[in-house]
Each structure stands twice: as C-alpha cells, then as structure tokens.
C-alpha positions as CSV (number, residue, x, y, z in Angstrom):
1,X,0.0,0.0,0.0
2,X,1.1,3.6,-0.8
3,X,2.5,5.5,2.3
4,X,-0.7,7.8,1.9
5,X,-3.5,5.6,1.9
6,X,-5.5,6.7,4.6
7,X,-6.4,4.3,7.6
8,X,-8.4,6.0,9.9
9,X,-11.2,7.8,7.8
10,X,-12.7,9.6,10.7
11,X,-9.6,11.6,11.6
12,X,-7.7,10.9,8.1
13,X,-4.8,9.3,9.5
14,X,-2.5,7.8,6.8
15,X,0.0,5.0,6.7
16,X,3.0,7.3,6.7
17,X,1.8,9.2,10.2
18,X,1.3,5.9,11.7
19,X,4.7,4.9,11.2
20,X,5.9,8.1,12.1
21,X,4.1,7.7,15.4
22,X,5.6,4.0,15.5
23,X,9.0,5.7,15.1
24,X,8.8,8.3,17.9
25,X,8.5,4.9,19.9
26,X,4.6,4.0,19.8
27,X,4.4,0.6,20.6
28,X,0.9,0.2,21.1
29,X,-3.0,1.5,19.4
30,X,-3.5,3.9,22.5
31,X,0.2,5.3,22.1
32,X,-1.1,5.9,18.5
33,X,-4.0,6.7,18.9
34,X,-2.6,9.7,21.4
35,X,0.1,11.0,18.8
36,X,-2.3,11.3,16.0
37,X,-6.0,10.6,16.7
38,X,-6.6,7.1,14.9
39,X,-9.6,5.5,16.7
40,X,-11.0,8.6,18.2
41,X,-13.8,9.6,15.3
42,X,-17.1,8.5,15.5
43,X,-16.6,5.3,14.7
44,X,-14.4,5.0,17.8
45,X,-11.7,2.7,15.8
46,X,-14.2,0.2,14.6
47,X,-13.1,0.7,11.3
48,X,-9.0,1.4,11.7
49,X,-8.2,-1.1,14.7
50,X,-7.4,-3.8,12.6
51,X,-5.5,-1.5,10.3
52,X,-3.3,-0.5,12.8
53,X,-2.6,-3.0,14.4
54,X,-1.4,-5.2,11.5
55,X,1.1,-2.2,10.6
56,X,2.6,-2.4,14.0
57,X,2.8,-6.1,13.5
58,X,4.6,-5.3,10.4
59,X,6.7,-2.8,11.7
60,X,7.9,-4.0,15.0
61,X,7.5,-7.7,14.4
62,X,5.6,-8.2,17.3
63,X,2.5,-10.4,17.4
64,X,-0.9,-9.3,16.7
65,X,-2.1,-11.5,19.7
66,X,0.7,-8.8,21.5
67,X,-0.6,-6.3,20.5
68,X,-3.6,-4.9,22.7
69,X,-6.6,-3.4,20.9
70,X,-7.4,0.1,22.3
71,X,-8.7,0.9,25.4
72,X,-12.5,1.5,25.3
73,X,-14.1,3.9,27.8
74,X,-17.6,4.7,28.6
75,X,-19.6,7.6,26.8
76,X,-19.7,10.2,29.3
77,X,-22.4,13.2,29.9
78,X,-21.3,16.9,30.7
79,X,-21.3,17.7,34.0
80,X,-20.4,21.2,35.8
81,X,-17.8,21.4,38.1
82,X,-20.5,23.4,40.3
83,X,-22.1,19.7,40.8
84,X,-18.8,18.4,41.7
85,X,-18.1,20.6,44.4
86,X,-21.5,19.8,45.5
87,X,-23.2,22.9,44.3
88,X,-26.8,22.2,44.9
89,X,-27.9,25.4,41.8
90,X,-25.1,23.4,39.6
91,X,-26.5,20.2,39.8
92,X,-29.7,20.7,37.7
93,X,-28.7,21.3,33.9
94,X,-31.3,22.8,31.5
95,X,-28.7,22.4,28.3
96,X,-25.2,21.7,27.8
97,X,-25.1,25.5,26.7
98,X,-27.8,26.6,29.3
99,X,-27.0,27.6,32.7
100,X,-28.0,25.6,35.9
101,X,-31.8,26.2,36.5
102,X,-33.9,25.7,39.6
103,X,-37.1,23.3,39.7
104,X,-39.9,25.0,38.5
105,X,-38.0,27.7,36.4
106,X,-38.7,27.6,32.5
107,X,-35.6,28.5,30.3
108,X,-37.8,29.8,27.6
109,X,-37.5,33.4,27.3
C-alpha cells in the first residue's frame, strides 16, 4: 500500500503518520491513537483497529495476539464542576449551553 492511503477515515490518518508515530516509539493502538488521533472519530476505531494494528505487526515484528486493541471507555455526559463541588444550583442542567436552572423555572425566554 502507498504510504498515503488513509487508515483512519474519521480523523484521516494515513499509513505514513502511523509509522511516524511508530518511530517516535509507539508501541501500542493507545500510544497511536494519542500522537495522531486514529480511533477517536465516530466510529471509535471500529473501522482502523485492525489497520493499525497489522502495521505495527509489520513494523515491530511483534504479534498481533501482543498487541492490545485500544482501550475502550464509557460515553460520558457533561457535567459542571459546580455539581462536583456539590453545588446544589449546579446540579440541575437545562442544556449543555444553558446555565443551571432551579425546579420550576422555564428557560424559555
């Protein structure tokens, strides 16, 4: 394959940044994945895992049973740092772009 075919469609990631990446010393998908963003479009590296991981197999030598598939983490919902700190007006949210609002209160205007 040419050094530009693109792996990771989401965030356009070609061959030739992934070894790059694999040069700097990336040894695994998350150390790639942090250098250059392969796996972190909306598809969440259901397309480029495999990819990846068979050019690091090619270019280390390692295994691909040695090479661990990326870490997967839980979708996560915004939260203010007002509810954190235990806030009790932070912790009801009327929109990710709205401010806090009290029970009761309409954030029509």
């Amino acid at each position: 394959m040419d050094k530009s075919t693109v792996v990771c469609r989401c965030e356009e990631v070609n061959i030739d940044e992934i070894e790059t990446a694999i040069k700097f010393g990336a040894e695994t998908f998350d150390d790639i994945k942090r250098i250059t963003r392969c796996g972190m479009g909306p598809c969440q590296s259901k397309v480029c895992l495999t990819p990846v991981r068979k050019i690091i197999h090619n270019y280390t030598g390692k295994q691909l049973n040695e090479i661990r598939p990326s870490r997967m983490r839980i979708p996560l919902k915004v939260v203010r740092m007002g509810a954190l700190a235990g806030k009790k007006e932070s912790a009801q949210i009327a929109s990710v772009f709205g401010e806090s609002v009290e029970e009761g209160e309409s954030t029509d205007e």
